[in-house]
N, C-alpha and C positions, 0 to 999 in steps of 0.2 A: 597683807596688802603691800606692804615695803616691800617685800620681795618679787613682787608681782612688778612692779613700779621698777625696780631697780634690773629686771631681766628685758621688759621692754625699752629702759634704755640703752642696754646692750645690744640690742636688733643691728640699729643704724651702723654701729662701729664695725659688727662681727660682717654684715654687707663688704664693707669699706674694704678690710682688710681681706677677705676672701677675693674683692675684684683685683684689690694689688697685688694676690699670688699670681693672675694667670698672666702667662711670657704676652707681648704687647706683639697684635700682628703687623708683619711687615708689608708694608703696602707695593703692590706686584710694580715690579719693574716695566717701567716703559720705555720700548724699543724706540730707539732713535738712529734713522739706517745713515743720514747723514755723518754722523759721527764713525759708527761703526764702519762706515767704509770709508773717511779717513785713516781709522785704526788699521785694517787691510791695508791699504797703500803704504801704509807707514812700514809692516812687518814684511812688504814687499818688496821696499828700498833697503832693509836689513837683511835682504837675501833670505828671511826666514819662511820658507812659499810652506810652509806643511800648517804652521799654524796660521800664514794667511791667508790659506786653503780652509781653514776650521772657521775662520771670522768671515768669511765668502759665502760658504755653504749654510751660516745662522742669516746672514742677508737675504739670501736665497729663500729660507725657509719663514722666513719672519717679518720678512719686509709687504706688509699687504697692500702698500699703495702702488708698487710695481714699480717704482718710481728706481731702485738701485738696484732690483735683483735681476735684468739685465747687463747691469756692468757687471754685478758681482760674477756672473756666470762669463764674461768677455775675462776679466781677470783672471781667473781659476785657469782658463785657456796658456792664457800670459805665462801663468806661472809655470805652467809644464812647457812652456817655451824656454823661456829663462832657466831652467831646472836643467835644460836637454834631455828634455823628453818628445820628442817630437811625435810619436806616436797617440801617447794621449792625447796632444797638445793638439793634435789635427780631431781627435774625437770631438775633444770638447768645443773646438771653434766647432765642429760641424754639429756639435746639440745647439751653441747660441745659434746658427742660423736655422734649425729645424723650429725652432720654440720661438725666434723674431727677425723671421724674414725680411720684414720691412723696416726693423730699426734702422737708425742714421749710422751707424757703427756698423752693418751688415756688410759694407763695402770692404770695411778693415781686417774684419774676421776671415774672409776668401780669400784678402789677398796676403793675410800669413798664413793661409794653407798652399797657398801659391809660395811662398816664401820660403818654408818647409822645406819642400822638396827640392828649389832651387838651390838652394843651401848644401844638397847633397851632392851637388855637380863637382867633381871631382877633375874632368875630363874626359874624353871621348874613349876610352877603354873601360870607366869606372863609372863613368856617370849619365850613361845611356838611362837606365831607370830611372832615376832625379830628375834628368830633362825633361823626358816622354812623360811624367805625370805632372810637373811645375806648369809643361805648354797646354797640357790638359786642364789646370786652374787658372792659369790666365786668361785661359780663350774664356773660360765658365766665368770667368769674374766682367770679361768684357761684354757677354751675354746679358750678363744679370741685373748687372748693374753700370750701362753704356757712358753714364756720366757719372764716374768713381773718380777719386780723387789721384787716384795713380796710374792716369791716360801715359802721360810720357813714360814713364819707369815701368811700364809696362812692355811698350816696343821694344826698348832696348832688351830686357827678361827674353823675353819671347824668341827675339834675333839669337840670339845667346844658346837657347834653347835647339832651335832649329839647326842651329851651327854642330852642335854635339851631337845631336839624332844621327844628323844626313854626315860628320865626320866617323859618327859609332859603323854608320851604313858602308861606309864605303873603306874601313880598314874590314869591313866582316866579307866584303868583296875582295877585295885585294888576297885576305888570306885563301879564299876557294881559289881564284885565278892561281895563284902559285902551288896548288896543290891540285893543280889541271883541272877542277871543279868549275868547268867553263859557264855551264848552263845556272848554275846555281851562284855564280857570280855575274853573270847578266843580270841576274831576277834582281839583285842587288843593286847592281848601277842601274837600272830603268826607273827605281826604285825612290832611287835619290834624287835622278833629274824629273820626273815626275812630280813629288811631293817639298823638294828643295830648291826649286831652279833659281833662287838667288845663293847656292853655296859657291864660296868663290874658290872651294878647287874643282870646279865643274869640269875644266880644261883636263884634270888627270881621272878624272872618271867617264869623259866623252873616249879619251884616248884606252882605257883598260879595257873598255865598253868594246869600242874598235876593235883590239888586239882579240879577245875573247871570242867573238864572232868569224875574227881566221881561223883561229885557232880548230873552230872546229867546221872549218869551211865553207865559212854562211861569206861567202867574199862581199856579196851587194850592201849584205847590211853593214860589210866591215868600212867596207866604202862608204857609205852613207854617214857613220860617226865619223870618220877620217875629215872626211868635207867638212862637216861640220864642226871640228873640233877646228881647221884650220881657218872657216870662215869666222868663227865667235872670237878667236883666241890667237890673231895674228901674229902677238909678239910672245908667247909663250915659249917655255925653254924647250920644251915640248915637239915644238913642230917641226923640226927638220926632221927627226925618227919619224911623226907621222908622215911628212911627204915622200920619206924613203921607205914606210913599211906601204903606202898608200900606190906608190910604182910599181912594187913589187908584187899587186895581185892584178893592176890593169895587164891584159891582154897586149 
């Protein structure tokens, strides 16, 4: 009976210490996206974009009130900007605006794809491609979103833009012209005052336009640019060769 006695009070203890063996669970971690995407900003002002690319993409995936995995995904963008990476950097602005079109920030996103390319403009020998797809984002961002916050700094973009096209156009003229390439340097200057007629060397593409049209003996039309180049373009340096190339096919 002692013994019987003395193992039942054993029970309670031999409990007790069995439950203190087992390891004590860790109670699950709660996502806080506010914080974590201070953390991101922070490793993004450290220039450190690869692992604030990994603290992005846990926002992205864990944030369920939706509430920062919009920025998280505008950031990620950022960083392949900042990084000079411009190729991703245009992917991923154009996944945020596939995924949230109508966010407040969608204005922003367009206009560093816009930004992108304009950044490539090198000048009119190099930076015909930069231009021609930057004027192709700004018009798209002026479409999209008509009241963005980058109405002014957009015209001047654009000007800019249009200035290198219709300069790339008219040295790509020039070079056929001197290479007797008459017809296929018309198509060129029709080209430019057609789609450019605020470039302001209009005066030397009215006048190569002219020449080009003697050249292979279209006289009326040569005349016609001639006029015209002398009526737009009065004090051009220009015009006395046009009034004496412009004698020299009248009759």
């Amino acid at each position: 009976m002692k013994k019987i006695k003395t193992a039942l009070m054993l029970i309670p203890l031999i409990s007790v210490l069995s439950c203190s063996g087992k390891p004590a669970t860790k109670p699950a971690e709660i996502f806080d996206g506010q914080k974590s995407f201070a953390k991101a900003n922070e490793l993004m002002d450290k220039q450190e974009y690869e692992e604030a690319r990994t603290a992005l993409l846990e926002i992205k995936n864990r944030d369920l009130t939706k509430k920062y995995a919009p920025m998280a995904q505008l950031r990620i963008a950022d960083s392949y900007s900042k990084e000079a990476e411009p190729d991703r950097a245009v992917d991923e602005y154009r996944r945020f605006l596939d995924i949230y079109p109508e966010h407040r920030y969608a204005p922003y996103a367009q206009f560093q794809i816009a930004m992108i390319y304009f950044n490539q403009i090198e000048g009119p020998d190099r930076g015909y491609g930069g231009a021609s797809k930057a004027l192709e984002e700004f018009e798209r961002l002026k479409k999209m979103f008509p009241r963005n916050p980058y109405r002014d700094i957009i015209e001047i973009r654009i000007e800019k833009c249009k200035n290198t096209i219709a300069e790339h156009e008219f040295l790509v003229g020039t070079f056929y012209y001197k290479k007797d390439s008459y017809s296929a340097a018309i198509k060129r200057f029709q080209g430019v005052l057609q789609k450019f007629p605020e470039f302001k060397k209009e005066a030397g593409v009215l006048y190569h336009l002219a020449m080009s049209h003697k050249k292979l003996g279209e006289k009326d039309k040569a005349e016609e640019y001639f006029k015209l180049l002398i009526e737009k373009h009065p004090k051009n340096s220009l015009i006395p060769q046009a009034k004496k190339e412009l004698l020299s096919i009248k009759p």
